[in-house]
C-alpha positions in Angstrom: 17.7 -4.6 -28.2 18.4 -0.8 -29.2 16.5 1.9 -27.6 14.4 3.3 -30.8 13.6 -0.6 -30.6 12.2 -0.7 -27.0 10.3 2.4 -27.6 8.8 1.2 -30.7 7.8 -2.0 -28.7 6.2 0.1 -26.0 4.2 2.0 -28.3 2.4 -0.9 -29.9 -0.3 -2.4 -28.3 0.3 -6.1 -26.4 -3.1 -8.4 -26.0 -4.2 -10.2 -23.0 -2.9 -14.1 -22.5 -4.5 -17.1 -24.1 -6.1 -17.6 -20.8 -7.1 -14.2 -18.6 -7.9 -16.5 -15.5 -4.2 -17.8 -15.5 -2.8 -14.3 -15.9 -5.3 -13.4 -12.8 -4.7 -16.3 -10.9 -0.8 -15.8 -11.1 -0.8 -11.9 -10.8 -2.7 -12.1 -7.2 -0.9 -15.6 -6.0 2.7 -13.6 -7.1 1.3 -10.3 -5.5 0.3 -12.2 -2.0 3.8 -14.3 -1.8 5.7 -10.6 -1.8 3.8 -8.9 0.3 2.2 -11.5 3.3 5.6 -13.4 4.1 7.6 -11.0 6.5 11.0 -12.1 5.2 9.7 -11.3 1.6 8.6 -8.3 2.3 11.2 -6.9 3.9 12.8 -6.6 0.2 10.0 -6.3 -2.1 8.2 -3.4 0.3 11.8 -1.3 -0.6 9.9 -0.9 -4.2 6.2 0.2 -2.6 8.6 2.9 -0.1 9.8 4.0 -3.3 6.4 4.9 -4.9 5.2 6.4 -2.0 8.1 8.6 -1.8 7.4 9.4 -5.0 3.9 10.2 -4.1 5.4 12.8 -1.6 8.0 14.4 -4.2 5.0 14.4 -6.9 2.8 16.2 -4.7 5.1 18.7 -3.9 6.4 19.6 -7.6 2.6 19.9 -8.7 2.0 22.3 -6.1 5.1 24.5 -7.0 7.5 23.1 -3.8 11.2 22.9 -4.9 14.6 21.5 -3.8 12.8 18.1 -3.8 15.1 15.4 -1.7 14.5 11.6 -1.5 15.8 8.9 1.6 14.9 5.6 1.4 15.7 3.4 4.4 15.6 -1.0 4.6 13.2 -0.4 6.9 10.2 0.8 4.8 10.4 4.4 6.3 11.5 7.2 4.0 12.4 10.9 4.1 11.1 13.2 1.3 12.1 16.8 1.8 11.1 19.7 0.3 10.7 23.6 0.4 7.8 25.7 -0.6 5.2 26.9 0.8 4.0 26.0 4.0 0.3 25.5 2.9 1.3 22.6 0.3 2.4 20.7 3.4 -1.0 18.6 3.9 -1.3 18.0 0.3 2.3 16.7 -0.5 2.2 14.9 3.1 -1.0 13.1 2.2 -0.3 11.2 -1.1 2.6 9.2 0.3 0.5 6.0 0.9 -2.4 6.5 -1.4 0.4 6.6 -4.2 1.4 2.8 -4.4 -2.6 1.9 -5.2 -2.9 4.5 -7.5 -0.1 3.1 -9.7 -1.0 -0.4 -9.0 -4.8 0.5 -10.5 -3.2 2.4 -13.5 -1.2 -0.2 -14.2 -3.6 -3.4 -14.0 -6.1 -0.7 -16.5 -3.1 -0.1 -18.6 -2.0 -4.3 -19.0 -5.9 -5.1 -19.5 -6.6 -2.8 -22.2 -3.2 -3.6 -24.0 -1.1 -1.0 -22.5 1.3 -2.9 -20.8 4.5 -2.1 -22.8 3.8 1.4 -22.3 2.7 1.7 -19.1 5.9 0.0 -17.7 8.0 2.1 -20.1 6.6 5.2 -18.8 7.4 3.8 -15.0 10.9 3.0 -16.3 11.0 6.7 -17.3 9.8 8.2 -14.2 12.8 6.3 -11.8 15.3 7.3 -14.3 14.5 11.2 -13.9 13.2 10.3 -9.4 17.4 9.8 -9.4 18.0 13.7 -9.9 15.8 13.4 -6.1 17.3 10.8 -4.8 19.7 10.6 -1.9 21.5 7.6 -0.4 23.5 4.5 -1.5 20.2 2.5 -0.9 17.9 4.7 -3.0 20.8 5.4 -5.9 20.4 1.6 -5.9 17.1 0.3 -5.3 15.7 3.0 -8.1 17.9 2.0 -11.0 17.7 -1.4 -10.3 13.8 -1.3 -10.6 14.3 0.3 -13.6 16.7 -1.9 -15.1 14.5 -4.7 -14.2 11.2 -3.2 -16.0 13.4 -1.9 -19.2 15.1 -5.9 -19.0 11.2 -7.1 -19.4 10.6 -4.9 -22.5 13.5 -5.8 -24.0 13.3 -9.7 -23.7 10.3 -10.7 -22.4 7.5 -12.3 -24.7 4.2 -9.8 -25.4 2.2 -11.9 -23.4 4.5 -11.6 -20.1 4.5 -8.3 -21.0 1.1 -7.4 -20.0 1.1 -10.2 -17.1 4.0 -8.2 -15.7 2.0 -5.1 -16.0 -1.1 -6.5 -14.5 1.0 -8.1 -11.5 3.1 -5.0 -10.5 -0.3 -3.3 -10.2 -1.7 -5.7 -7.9 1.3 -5.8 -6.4 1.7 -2.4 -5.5 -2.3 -2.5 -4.6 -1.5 -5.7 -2.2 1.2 -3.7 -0.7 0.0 -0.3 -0.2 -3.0 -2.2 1.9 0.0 -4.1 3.9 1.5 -0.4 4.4 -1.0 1.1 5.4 -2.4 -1.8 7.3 1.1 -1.0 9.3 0.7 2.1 10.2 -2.8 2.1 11.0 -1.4 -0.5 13.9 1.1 1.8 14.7 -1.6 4.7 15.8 -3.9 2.2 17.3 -0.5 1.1 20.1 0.2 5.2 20.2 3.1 5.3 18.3 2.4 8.2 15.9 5.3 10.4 16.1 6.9 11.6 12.5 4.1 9.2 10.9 2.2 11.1 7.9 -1.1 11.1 9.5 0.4 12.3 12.6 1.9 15.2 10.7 -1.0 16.1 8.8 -2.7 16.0 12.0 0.1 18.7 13.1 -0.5 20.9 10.6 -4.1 21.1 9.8 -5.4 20.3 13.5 -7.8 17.7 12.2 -7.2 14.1 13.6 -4.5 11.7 12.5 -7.4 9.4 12.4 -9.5 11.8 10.0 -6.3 11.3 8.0 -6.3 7.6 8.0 -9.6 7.1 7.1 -9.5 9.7 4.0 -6.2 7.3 3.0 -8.0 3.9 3.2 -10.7 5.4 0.9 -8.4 5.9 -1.9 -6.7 2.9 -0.8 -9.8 0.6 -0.7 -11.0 2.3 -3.8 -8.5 1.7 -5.5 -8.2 -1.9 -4.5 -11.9 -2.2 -5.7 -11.7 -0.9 -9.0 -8.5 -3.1 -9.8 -10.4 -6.2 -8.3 -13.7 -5.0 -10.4 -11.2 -4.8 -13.8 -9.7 -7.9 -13.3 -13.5 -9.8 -12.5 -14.4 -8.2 -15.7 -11.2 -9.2 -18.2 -11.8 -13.2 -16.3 -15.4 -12.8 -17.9 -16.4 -13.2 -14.3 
């Protein structure tokens, strides 16, 4: 399929599945199978590291930060790097895990009201231009890959799958931000906070890490709310 023919694919609205509770039922059964099984997880949680790096970089550009560097690791950990000013720290430092549940909610809203195509075009879009940030054989291939793999889907796949895929990469990336965050949260509770976000937020605005933790499982648990409340609503539920 040609470009101009993707784009004019993306721009046209896509309708929900004959049946909504099958596109549910599979999106959340799909979502738990990558994220609860360890083995699983240690692959698929590469793609919720990359959105919350992306949080991080995202952060830092809207508040004016430059020089913007990205590091993903196998082992879910990142590195974004920046420079700017030094007040933008807690802001930038902060979105990392919120991000992944903020996508996955846009991204179930955008599948259920027929925005799939786009929605997956635009996150297609955004991990083409991340590469001029990232750094690192497993980021320069873990992004494109994802990419690829979302541009594959508008190319090929059926309208129907189309918003399915949309509405399952958001509760995916809802699933798994809950599972990351879930991590760290264990992580402070054994003591083991150094370099962790909430431990450098807790560095640089003297407020506790857990203050920090509890402001991120808000968004979090919002956001895992309001996808949950949109997808009760498109099952007629």
């Amino acid at each position: 399929m040609e470009p101009l023919d993707i784009l004019d694919r993306a721009l046209t609205p896509t309708g929900l599945p004959d049946s909504p509770q099958l596109l549910v039922g599979t999106a959340l059964a799909l979502a738990l199978l990558l994220v609860v099984p360890g083995a699983v997880w240690r692959l698929t949680g590469i793609v919720v590291t990359i959105v919350h790096e992306l949080g991080h970089g995202c952060a830092g550009l809207l508040t004016g930060r430059r020089a913007v560097a990205i590091r993903l690791s196998p082992d879910h950990s990142g590195l974004t790097t920046s420079h700017g000013r030094a007040a933008s720290v807690p802001w930038t430092t902060f979105w990392g895990y919120p991000a992944p549940a903020l996508l996955g909610a846009a991204l179930v809203m955008s599948g259920l009201a027929g925005r799939g195509a786009t929605a997956l075009l635009v996150c297609a879009a955004v991990l083409a231009v991340s590469l001029v940030f990232m750094r690192g054989i497993l980021a320069w291939l873990a992004v494109p890959l994802t990419a690829a793999v979302l541009l594959g889907l508008l190319g090929f796949a059926p309208d129907p799958w189309l918003t399915s895929a949309a509405v399952g990469l958001g509760v995916f990336l809802v699933c798994g931000a809950v599972r990351a965050l879930a991590n760290l949260t264990r992580l402070h509770a054994r003591g083991r906070t150094h370099g962790s976000d909430a431990a450098i937020l807790a560095r640089e605005t003297r407020v506790p890490g857990a203050v920090w933790l509890t402001l991120m499982w808000l968004v979090v648990l919002a956001c895992a709310a309001g996808s949950g409340w949109m997808l009760r609503v498109a099952v007629g539920v």
